[in-house]
C-alpha positions in Angstrom: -8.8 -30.5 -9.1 -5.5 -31.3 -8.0 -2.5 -32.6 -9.6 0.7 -33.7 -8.4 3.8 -35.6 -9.5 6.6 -36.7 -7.6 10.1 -37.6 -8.6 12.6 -39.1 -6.0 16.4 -39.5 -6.9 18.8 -41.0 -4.3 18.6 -38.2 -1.9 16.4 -35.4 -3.8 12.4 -35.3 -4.0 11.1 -33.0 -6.7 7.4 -31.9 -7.0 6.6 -31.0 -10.7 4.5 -29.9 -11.6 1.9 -29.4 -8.5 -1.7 -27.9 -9.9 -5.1 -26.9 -8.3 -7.9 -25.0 -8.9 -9.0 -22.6 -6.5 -11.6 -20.0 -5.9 -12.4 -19.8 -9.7 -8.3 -19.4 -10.5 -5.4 -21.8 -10.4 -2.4 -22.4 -8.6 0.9 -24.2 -9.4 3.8 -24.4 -7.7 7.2 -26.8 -7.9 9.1 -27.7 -4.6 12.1 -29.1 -4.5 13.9 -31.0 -1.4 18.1 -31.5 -1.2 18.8 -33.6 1.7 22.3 -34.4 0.3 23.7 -32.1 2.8 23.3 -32.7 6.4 21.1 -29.6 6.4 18.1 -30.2 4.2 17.4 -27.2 1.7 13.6 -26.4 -0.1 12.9 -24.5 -3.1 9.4 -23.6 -3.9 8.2 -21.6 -6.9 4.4 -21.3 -6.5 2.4 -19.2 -8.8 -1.3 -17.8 -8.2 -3.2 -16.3 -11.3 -7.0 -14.8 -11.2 -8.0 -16.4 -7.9 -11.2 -14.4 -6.6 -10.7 -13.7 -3.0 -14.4 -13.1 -2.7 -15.2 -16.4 -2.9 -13.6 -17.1 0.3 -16.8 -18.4 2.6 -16.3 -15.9 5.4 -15.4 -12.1 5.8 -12.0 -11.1 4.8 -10.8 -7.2 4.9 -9.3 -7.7 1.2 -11.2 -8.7 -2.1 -10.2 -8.6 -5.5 -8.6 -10.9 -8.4 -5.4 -12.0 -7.1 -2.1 -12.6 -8.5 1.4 -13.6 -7.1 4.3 -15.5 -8.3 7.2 -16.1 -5.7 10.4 -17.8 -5.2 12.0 -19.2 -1.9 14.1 -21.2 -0.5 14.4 -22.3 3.3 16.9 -24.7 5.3 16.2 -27.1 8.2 15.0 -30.3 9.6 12.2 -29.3 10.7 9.4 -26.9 10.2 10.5 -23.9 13.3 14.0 -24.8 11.4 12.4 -23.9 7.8 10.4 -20.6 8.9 13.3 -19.1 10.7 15.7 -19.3 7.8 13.2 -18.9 4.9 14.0 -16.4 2.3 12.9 -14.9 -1.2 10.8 -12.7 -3.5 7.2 -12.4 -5.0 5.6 -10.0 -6.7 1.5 -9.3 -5.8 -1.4 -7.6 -8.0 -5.1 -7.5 -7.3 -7.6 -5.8 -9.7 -11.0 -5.0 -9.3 -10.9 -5.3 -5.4 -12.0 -3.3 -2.4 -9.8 -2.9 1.1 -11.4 -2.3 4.8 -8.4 -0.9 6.6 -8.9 2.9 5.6 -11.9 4.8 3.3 -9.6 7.0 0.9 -12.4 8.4 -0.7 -14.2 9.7 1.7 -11.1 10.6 3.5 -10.4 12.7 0.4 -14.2 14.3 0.8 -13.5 15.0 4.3 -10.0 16.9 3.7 -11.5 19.2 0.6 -14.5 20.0 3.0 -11.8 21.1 5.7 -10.5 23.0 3.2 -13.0 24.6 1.5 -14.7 25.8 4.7 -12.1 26.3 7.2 -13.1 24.2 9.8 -12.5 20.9 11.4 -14.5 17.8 10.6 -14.5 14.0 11.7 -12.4 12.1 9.6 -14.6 8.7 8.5 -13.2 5.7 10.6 -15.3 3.2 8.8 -15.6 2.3 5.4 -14.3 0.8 1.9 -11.6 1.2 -0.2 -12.1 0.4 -4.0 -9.3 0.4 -6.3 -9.0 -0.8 -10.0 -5.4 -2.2 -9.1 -3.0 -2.8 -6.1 0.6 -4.1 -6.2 3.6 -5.1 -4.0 6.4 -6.2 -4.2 7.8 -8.6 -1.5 11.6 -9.2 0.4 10.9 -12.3 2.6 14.0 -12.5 5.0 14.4 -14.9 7.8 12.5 -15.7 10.3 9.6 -14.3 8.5 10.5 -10.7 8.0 9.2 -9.0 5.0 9.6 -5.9 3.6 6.8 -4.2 1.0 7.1 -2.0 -1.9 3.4 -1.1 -2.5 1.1 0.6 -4.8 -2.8 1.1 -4.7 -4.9 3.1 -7.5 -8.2 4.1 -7.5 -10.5 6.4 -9.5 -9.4 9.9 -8.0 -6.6 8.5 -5.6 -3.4 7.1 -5.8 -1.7 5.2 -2.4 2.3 4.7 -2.6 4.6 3.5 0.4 6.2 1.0 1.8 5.7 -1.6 4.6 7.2 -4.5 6.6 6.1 -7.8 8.1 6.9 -9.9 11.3 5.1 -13.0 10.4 6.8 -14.0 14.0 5.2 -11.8 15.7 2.0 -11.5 13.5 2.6 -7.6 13.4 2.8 -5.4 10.5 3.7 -1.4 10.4 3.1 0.9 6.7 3.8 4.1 6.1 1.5 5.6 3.4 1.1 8.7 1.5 -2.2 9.0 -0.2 -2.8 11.3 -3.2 -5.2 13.0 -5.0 -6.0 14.0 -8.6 -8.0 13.1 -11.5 -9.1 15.4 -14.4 -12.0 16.8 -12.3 -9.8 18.0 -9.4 -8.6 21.4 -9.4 -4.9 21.9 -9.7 -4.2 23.2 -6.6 -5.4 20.2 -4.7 -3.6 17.5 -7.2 -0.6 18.5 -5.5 -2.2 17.6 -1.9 -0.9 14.7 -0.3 -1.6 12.6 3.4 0.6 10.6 5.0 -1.1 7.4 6.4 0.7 5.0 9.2 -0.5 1.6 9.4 0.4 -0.5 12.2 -0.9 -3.8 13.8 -2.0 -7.2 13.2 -0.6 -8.5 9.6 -4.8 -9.7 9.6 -5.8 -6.7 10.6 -3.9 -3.7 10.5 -5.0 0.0 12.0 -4.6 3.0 9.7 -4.4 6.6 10.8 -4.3 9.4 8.3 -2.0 12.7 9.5 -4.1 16.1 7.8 -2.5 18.5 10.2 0.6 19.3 8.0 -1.7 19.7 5.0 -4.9 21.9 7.0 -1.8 23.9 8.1 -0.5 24.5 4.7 -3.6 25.3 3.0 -4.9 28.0 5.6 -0.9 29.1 5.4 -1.5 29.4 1.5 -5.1 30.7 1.6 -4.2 33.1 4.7 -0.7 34.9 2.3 -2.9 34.7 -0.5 -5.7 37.1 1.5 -2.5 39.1 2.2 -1.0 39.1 -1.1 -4.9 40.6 -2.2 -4.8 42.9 0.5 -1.2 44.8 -0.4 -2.1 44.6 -3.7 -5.0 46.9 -3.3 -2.9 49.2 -1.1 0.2 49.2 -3.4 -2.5 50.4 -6.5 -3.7 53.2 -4.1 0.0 54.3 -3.7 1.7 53.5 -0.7 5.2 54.1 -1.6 7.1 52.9 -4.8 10.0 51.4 -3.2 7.9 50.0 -0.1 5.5 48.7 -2.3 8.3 46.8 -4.5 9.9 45.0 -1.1 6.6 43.9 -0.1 6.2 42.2 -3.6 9.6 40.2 -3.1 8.7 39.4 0.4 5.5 37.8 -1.2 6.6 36.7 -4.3 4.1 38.7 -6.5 
């Protein structure tokens, strides 16, 4: 279902409004074309709203209802012309969806299983994603360089960074922090946070969580904790007034 009307006026072609439907949502856009100028300028405002990326007939690495709405603009004569000097902004949401890059929650399972026993364990390399939102934001510059303000939350796990985009180049680079916490979680893991770099393909990028600063901080904390216990005992028993009250500002108990 697609609808278009076209207006030409001496040297400018507007497209308003363009329509479609598409994967059970809609799209609709307006372009405009300036060739007064000997350098032909393009405006496009196109807008997507509930289109069900599952739909799509073959396997894609993202699902989810999909949202945008951008603006850009873009001069040239031609279309290497038009990419290379394109520029704008959009704004992105998907609800309900699921991702393939990374599994948060399991990589969540794996890092309180670390931490609860004190020893080292695979971190799942395969595995889904699913969020009840995700969002970006989007600054496309030319020649197809973008730069992301993003935002994923699930159930028990919330994903904040930022990323950029050489649509060139076809290669992509995010750096991630991924949190945890919901009403279930004990405190002292709520607090917990893992960086995650992404970097690759824009398709298909490859995501690698970083645990080592946080395994080293929680056996840090358990280990001064055991300590703290330990004096503790020994300072009841009588150790020394005065040594016993350096130790306490040493450890901050």
């Amino acid at each position: 279902d697609i609808v278009i009307v076209l207006l030409a006026d001496n040297a400018i072609i507007t497209v308003k409004p363009a329509t479609a439907s598409i994967l059970d949502g809609t799209y609709s856009s307006s372009l405009l074309i300036d060739s007064r100028e000997s350098i032909p300028k393009i405006e496009v405002n196109s807008k997507l709203q509930n289109v069900d990326l599952s739909k799509i007939d073959k396997p894609v690495d993202l699902v989810g209802k999909l949202n945008f709405e951008g603006q850009f603009e873009a001069f040239g004569s031609d279309s290497q012309k038009l990419l290379q000097s394109s520029k704008g902004r959009a704004s992105v949401t998907l609800n309900s969806g699921a991702l393939r890059y990374f599994n948060a929650s399991g990589l969540i399972d794996t890092v309180q299983t670390i931490i609860k026993c004190r020893c080292l364990q695979p971190l799942p390399k395969q595995g889904v994603t699913k969020f009840e939102t995700a969002s970006a934001v989007l600054a496309l510059e030319p020649k197809l360089s973008t730069n992301l303000d993003l935002n994923l939350k699930g159930s028990n796990f919330l994903v904040e960074g930022k990323g950029y985009i050489n649509g060139m180049k076809d290669f992509s680079r995010y750096n991630l922090v991924l949190s945890m916490g919901n009403s279930k979680r004990p405190e002292s893991l709520k607090s917990l946070t893992i960086p995650i770099d992404c970097k690759g393909s824009i398709s298909s990028p490859k995501c690698r969580p970083n645990i080592q600063p946080l395994i080293k901080s929680v056996i840090k904390n358990q280990t001064t904790e055991k300590i703290k216990g330990i004096l503790s005992d020994k300072i009841k028993e009588g150790i020394g007034k005065e040594a016993g009250e350096s130790l306490k500002k040493i450890f901050s108990f």
